[in-house]
N, C-alpha and C positions, 0 to 999 in steps of 0.2 A: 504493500500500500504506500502508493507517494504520500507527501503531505499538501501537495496542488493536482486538483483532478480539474477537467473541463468537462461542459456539460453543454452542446448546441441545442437550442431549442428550436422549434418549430416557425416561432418568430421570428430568429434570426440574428437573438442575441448568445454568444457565448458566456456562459457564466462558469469564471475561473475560482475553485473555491479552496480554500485555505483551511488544513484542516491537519494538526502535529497530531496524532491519535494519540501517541504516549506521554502528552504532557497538556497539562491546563490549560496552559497558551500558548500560540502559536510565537515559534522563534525559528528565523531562518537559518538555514545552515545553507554549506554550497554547493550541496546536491542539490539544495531543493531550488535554488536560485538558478541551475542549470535546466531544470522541469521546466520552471517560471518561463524562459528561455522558448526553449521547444515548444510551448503551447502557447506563446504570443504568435510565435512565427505561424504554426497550423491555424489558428483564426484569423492572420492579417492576409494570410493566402488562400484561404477558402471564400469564396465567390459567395458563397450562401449566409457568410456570415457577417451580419452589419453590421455590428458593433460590440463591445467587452463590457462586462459586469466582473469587476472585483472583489469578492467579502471573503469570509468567513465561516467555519462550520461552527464555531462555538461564538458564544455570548458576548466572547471578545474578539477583538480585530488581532492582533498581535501585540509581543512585546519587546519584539528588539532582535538584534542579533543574535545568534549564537557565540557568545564572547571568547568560546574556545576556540572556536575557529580562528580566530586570528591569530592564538597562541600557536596553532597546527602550522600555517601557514608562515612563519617566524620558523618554526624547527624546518621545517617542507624545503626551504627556501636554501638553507644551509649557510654559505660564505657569504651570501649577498640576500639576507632576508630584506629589506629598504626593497631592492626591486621586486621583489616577490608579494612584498604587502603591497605597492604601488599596481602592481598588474591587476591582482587581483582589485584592490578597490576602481581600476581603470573599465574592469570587465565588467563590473558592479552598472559603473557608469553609461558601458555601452547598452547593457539590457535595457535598463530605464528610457534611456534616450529612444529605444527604438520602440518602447511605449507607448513615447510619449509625441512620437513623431507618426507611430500610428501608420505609416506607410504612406502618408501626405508625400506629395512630390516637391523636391527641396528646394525648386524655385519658383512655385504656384504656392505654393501650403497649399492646395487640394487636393482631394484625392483618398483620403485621411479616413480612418474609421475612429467612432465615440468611442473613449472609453473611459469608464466612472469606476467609481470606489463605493461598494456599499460597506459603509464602518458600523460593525455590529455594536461594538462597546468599547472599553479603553483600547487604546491604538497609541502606541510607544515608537521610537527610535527609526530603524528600519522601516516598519509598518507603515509610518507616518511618510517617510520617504517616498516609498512605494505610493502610497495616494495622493501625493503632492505631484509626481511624475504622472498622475494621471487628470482626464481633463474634467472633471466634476466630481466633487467628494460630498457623498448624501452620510448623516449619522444618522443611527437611531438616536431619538430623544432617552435618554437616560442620565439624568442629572449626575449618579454614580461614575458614571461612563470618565473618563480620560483621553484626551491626548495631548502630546509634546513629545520634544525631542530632547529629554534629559539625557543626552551620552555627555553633556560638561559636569556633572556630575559625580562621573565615573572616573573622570581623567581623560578623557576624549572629546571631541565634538561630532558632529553629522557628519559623517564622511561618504553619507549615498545618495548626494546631489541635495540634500535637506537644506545644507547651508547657503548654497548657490539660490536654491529654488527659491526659497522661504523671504531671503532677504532683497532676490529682486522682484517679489508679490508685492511687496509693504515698506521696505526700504529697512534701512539699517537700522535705524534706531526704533519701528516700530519691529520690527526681529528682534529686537535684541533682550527682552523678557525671555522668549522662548526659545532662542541659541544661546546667550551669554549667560542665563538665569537658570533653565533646566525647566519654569515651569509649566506643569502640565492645565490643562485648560478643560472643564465641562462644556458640552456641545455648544450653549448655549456661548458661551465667552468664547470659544474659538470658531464662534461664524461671525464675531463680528472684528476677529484676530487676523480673518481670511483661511483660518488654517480649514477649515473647511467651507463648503458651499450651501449646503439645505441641512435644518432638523426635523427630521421625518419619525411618526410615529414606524417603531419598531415593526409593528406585522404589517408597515405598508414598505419599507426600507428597500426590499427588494424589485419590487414594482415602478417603485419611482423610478430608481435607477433606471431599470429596463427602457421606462417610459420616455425619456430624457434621452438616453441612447440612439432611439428612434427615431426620435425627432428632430437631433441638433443637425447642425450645418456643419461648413467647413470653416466658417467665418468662430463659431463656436468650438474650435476646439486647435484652434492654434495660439498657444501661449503668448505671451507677452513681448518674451527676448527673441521671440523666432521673427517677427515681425520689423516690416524696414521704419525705424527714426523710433525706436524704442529709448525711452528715457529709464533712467534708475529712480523708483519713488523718493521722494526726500532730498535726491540729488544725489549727483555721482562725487565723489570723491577732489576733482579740481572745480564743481561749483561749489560757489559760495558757502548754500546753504547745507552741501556734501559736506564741503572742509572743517564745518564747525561740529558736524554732528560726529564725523572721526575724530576730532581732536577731544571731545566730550567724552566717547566710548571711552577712549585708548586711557584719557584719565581716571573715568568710571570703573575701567579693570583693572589698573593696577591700582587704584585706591582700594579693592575688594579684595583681592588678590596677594597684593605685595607683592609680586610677581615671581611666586614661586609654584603659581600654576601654569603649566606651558601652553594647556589645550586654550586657553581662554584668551591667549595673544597671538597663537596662532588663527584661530576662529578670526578672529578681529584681521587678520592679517590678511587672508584666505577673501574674505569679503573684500575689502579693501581693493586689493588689488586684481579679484574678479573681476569688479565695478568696472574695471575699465578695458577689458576685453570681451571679443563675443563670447557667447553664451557655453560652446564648446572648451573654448581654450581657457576658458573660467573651471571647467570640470576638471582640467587637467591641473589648475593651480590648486583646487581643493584637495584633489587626490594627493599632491604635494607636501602638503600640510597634513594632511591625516595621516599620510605613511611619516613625518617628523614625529608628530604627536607619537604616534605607536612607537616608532625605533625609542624614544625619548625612557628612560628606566621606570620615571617618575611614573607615567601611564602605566606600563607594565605592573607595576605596584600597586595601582589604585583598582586597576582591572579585578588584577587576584585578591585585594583583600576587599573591598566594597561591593564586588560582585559574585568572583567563584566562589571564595573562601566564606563570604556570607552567607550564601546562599547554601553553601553544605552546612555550616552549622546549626539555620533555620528547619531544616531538616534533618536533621537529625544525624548528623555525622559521626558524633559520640556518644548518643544514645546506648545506653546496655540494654542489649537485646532480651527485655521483660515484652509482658501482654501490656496493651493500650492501657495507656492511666490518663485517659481525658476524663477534666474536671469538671460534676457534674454542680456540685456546693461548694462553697467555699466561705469559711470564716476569717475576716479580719480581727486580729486584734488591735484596738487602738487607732482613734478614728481621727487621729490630727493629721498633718500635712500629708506625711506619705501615708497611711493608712488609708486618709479619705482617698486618695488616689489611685492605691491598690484597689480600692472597692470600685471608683468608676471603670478601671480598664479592666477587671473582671465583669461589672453588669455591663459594660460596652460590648466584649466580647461574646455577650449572650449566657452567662455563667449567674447561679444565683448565688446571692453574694448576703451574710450576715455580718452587719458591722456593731462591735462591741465596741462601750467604752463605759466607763465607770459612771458615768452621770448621762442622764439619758437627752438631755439637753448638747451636750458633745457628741453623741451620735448621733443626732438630725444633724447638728450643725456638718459631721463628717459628708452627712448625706447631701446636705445642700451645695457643698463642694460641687458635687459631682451634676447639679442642677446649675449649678452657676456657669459650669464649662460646655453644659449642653444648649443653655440660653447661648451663650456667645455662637456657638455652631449655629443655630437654628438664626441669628442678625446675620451668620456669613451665606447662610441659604447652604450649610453644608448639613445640617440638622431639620428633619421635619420635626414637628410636636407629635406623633404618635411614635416617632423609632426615642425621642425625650419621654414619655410616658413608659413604654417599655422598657428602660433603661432604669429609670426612677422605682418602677414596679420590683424590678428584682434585689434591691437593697431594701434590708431590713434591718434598722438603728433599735440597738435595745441595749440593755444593759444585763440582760437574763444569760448567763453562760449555758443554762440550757435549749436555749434555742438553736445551739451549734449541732444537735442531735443530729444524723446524717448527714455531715458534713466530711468532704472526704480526704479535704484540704485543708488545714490552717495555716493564716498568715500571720505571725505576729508582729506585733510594727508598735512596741511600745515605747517607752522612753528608754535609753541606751544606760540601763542598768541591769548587772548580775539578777540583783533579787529580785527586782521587780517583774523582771521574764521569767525567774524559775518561780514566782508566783502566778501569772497566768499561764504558764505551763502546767505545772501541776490541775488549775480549775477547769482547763481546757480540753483535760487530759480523761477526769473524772467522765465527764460524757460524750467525745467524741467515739466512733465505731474504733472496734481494736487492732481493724486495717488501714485507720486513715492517717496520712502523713503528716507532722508539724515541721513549718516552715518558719524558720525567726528571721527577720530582717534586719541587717546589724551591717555596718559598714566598719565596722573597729576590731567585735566583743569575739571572741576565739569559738568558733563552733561547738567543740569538740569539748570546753568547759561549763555550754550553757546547755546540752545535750547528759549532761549532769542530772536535771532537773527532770530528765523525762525517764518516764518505766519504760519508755519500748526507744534507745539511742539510735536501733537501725533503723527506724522510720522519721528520726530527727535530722534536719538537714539545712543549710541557709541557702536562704535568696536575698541578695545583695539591690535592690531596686536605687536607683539613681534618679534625684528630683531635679525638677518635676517631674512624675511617675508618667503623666500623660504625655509629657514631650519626647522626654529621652527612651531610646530606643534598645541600650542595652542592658539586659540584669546579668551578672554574675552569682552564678548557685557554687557554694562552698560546701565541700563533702568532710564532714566529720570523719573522725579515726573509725567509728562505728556503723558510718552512714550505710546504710545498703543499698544495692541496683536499684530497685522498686523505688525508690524516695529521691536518688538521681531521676528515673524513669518521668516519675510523676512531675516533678519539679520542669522538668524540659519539657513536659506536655501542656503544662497548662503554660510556660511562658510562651510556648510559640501559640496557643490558643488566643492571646490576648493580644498575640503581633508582636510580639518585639523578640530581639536575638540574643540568647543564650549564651554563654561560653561558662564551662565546669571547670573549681578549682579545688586542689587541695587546702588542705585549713592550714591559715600561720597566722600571725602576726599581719593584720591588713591588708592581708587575702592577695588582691594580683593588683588592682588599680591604685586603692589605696596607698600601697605599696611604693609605686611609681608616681604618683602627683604629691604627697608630700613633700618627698628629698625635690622636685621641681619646685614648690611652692619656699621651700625651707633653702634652698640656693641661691633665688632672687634676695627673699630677706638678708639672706648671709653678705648678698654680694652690697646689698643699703650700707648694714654694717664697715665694708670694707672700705668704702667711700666712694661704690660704683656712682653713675648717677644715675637715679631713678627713671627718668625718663630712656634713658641710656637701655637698662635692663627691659623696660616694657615694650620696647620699637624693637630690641635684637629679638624678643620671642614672637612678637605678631610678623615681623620680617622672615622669619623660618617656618610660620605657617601653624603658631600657638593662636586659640581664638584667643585667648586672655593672658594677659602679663600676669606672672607670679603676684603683684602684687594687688592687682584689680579681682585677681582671683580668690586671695585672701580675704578683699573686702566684701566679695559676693558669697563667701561659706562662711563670713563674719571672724573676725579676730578670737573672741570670746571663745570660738571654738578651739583653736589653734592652739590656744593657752592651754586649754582642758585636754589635748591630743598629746599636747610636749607633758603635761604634768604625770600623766595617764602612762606613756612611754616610757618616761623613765624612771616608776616607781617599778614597771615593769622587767626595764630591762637594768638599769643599775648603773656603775661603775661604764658600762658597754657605750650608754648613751651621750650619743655629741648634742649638747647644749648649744652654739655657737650662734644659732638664728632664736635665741630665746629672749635674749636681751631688748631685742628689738621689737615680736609682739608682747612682751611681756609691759615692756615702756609701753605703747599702746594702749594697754589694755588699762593699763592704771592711768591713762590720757582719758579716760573717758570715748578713747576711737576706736570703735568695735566693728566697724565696717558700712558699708551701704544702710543695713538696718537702723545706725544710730546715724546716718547722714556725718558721717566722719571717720576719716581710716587712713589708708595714705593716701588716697583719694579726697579732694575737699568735692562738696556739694551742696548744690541752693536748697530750700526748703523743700523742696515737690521731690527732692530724692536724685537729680541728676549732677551726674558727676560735672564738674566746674577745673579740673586737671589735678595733678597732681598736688598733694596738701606743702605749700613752703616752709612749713615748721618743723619736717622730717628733716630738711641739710640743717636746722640750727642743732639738735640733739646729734645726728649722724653726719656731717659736713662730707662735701664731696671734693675728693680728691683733684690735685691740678692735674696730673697723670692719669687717663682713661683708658681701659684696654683698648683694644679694636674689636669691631661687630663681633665678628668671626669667633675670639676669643668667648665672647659674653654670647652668643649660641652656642657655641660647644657645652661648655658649663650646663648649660639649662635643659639642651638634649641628650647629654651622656647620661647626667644623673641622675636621668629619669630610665633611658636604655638599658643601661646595666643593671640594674636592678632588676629590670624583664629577663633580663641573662642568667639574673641569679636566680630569679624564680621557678627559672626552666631546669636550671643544673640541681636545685633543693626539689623539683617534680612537686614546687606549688602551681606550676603551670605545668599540661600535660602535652600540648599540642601550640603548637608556633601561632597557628591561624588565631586559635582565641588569643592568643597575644595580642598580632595584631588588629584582629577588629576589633577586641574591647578595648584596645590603647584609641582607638579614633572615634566608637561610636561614645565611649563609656567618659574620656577626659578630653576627646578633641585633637591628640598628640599630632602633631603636621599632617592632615588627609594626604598630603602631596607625596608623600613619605611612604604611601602603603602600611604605618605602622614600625615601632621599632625595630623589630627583627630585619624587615625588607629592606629600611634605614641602612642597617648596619648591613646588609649586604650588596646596598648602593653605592657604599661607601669602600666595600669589602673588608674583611677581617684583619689583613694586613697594615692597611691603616689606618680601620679602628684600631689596634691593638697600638699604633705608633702614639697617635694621639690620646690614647688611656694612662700611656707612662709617662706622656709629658705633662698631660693633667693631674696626675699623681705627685711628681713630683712639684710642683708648682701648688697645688692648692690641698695634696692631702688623701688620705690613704680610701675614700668614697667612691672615686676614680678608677680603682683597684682594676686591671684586666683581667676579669674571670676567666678559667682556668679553658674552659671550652672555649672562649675566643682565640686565646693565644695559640693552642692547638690546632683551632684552625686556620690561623693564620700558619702555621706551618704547614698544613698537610694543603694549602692552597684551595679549601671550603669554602663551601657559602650553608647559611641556615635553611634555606630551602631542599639547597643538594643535600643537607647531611639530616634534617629533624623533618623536611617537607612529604605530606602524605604520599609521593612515588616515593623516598626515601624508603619511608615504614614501609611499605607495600614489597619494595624489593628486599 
């Protein structure tokens, strides 16, 4: 079975239908672009058939490429992959084109047969391609529905005429939401984006098309750039009003950017300098730029970890092979910030959700949480009021621990104390069934000690959730000394139930993330201390692709905390523990500046809570030295010590797999996307010198720096962390 079959009817329309059987939605590969291929050519030369219908067997239109494929295609290629990605996105180009030209005679444009795009539902990357290269694109009306061309996203841009097409429909700068941005658009906003043409009720979708097909002309189905005294919308690049709108972009992206995303200067580029050639020799500039993008490491990185490597862990990639533990009840414990939270992306997910709190006035208030985020959805017209009713419907705020009776999950999400959790653990314990899992949410407190508290330790397990619980998209599950399959099992089933991505770790000391953004957060402070200069420290980490500087980052999890983390540490660890960045929120803290919350940190800010720059009373306590490093120095600092620690975590087997490495370092703290994550980092860099660079940073600022034992090794045996810990490693 292909995944494109044709179907001629009796009318005289072909209808090309799209249709992956072993996957949800449909994604091209480059067989099946070579099908695509073949059966334009048999209806552009069959006499009987007047015109092309393009949809869909399923609900959706498609979603993109198949992103391995380009990886095949890189190996395929061998000494010279650049030409090999370049041909093939060339042939990409010639199929389309000859879609899109329809068989028109190429100096009449007549002659030409319709051809439309019926878009059953979301429609992504590729997909979207494909129906831009055609000459009327119908949606079914489904507000759910989608489309765009999110491959900036990834590390990439539209590389199947998307970019060319798109931006000479509408002009540069109205493209530039949906090439520079990624975002994706309901029918309704992208018929008046251009990205598509008519919204048509769903059981009429196919008809219209038809209908449309039969009737157009030839005057109707020659695009814009094929046409003689064709202008670029907005203006082409040496007018005027061109010149102003590039010069606008090119600031727009690297003010986003910092210009350590490559796809999003080449896009800019790619257009740019299309603008000013025909429409063909425009396809060969993009294909230029896409085969850069791809050769470029940075992409390569961001492919595997924001796409492959995510994508296997949503699925289950370390899953222990138990029976289905989809969550049918679930109890929250503790209904403030993150608890109310937990309960909305549980009753979101369609899960009934029981929310506990000590005073029954704090669980409505947790409830309302989850009414307030759904009011907001339903002003963006992304929420009806009956999917808000049944959402509301399935939390229930009590204060009774026996209403958790058949519940097969617990969440507990109290306040980050021993006793406090080994007391709702024990009351949660007394009535829930004697198969059902507890789950404590703890970003600090050692698993494997609050697992104490429970009669049954292998059904005890953490889930690590990261606020806002509604925004952010990655949890980390910590496995107790005790924990068993079935309580991993579970745990990975209900967080991909709820949408968001998984990664499993062993239990230590501040798990994986944690782990890694403090000694970040606690390096910037150290370097205030030294006499760095503040500003200094917050431009090197947004210039290497940190959303937040060390210290902006402190002010947004508040100082107060920081203080309670260092106090907390080192009752723990003792003698062991480096003090060096304490001096500084500890002064703070007894400043009365505890961060954003109290409108005061190292951040000054006006009344209404917006930051107003960095606070001037930090150089009178900490004064800034005449002697400043250079960038380079002050990004190293803030990426190593954040890196090696992922190093360490991996060689102490608190992390078990590279890939959760990297995607929780970028879904979970944001670590450089451009990066692919640290591991990928350090093999961009290669182990060689990383390991150069780890000794000079050791000697120079101290033994944190340290080159873990596995690096330096593999800087000998001339490794990288994918070739030696990556899933073909294991496999072989």
């Amino acid at each position: 079975m292909t995944d494109f079959t044709m179907e001629k009817g009796a009318d005289g329309v072909a209808v090309i239908t799209w249709d992956v059987k072993d996957k949800s939605m449909n994604v091209l590969t480059r067989e099946a672009f070579a099908t695509v291929e073949t059966l334009i050519d048999d209806a552009l030369g069959d006499e009987a058939v007047k015109g092309i219908v393009i949809t869909s067997g399923k609900e959706t239109f498609a979603g993109g490429m198949d992103l391995n494929t380009l990886a095949k295609i890189r190996e395929e290629s061998g000494d010279d992959p650049a030409q090999g990605l370049f041909d093939f996105t060339m042939n990409g180009h010639r199929i389309l084109r000859r879609l899109e030209r329809a068989g028109m005679d190429p100096k009449t444009n007549k002659g030409g047969k319709p051809v439309a795009c019926a878009i059953t539902g979301t429609c992504m990357g590729i997909g979207t391609e494909i129906a831009l290269a055609c000459h009327r694109r119908f949606m079914a009306d489904n507000p759910k529905a989608k489309i765009g061309l999110p491959e900036i996203l990834v590390g990439i841009f539209p590389g199947g005429g998307g970019t060319m097409r798109y931006s000479r429909m509408v002009g540069a700068m109205a493209a530039a939401p949906v090439l520079l941005e990624g975002r994706s658009l309901n029918p309704a906003k992208a018929k008046s984006a251009q990205l598509i043409d008519e919204v048509v009720p769903a059981d009429e979708l196919l008809a219209k098309a038809k209908e449309w097909v039969l009737t157009a002309g030839d005057a109707d189905i020659v695009k814009p750039w094929d046409q003689k005294g064709w202008k670029m919308p907005g203006g082409a690049p040496y007018h005027p009003a061109g010149f102003m709108t590039f010069v606008g972009a090119s600031a727009m992206i690297n003010g986003r950017t910092k210009g350590v995303y490559p796809a999003a200067k080449a896009l800019l580029s790619a257009v740019y300098e299309g603008a000013l050639v025909p429409f063909d020799t425009a396809l060969q500039i993009e294909a230029r730029w896409f085969t850069s993008v791809l050769m470029n490491p940075s992409s390569s990185a961001m492919i595997r970890s924001l796409f492959i490597n995510k994508e296997a862990l949503e699925k289950g990639a370390n899953r222990p092979a138990v029976d289905d533990q989809k969550v049918k009840k679930v109890g929250v414990l503790g209904a403030g910030m993150m608890g109310a939270g937990i309960a909305y992306a549980s009753a979101n997910a369609g899960i009934e959700v029981v929310l506990i709190d000590n005073a029954q006035e704090a669980a409505e208030k947790g409830k309302a949480y989850s009414e307030g985020l759904l009011d907001k959805g339903i002003q963006r017209k992304r929420v009806t009021e009956e999917k808000k009713t049944q959402v509301l419907g399935r939390i229930t705020p009590t204060t009774d621990y026996a209403a958790l009776e058949g519940c097969d999950l617990i969440v507990e999400a109290v306040f980050e104390d021993v006793g406090v959790k080994a007391e709702v653990t024990a009351k949660a314990e007394a009535v829930i069934p004697a198969d059902a899992i507890f789950a404590t949410n703890t970003s600090t407190l050692p698993i494997t000690e609050l697992a104490k508290a429970s009669a049954r330790p292998e059904q005890f397990i953490g889930i690590h959730f990261f606020s806002p619980v509604d925004k952010m998209m990655l949890v980390e599950i910590i496995k107790g000394k005790q924990t068993g399959d079935v309580a991993v099992a579970k745990a990975l089933d209900f967080v991909r139930q709820i949408r968001k991505t998984p990664i499993v770790v062993n239990d230590a000391r501040f798990f994986y993330a944690n782990r890694c953004i403090i000694p970040y957060i606690n390096e910037g402070i150290r370097m205030v201390k030294e006499g760095v200069a503040p500003a200094l420290i917050e431009n090197a980490a947004k210039l290497v692709g940190m959303p937040l500087g060390p210290l902006q980052l402190t002010d947004e999890t508040s100082i107060d905390l920081g203080v309670k983390i260092a106090k907390a540490t080192k009752a723990a660890m003792g003698e062991a523990y480096d003090d060096t960045s304490d001096e500084v929120i500890f002064w703070m803290a007894d400043e009365g500046r505890l961060g954003r919350k109290s409108n005061a940190g190292f951040y000054a800010y006006d009344e209404k809570g917006k930051r107003q720059g960095l606070w001037d009373g930090l150089s009178e306590k900490f004064p800034v030295a005449e002697e400043q490093p250079d960038l380079t120095e002050v990004q190293h600092r803030l990426l190593f010590v954040q890196v090696l620690e992922a190093v360490r975590a991996l060689e102490e087997d608190v992390l078990m797999d590279i890939r959760e490495g990297d995607v929780g370092a970028i879904l979970g703290w944001g670590f450089a996307p451009w990066s692919g994550g640290p591991f990928s980092w350090l093999d961009i860099l290669g182990a060689e010198y990383a390991t150069e660079r780890c000794d000079a940073l050791t000697e120079a600022y101290g033994d944190r720096f340290t080159t873990p034992d596995v690096l330096r090794d593999m800087a000998k045996k001339g490794q990288s962390f994918y070739g030696r810990f990556g899933p073909e490693a294991k496999a072989a």
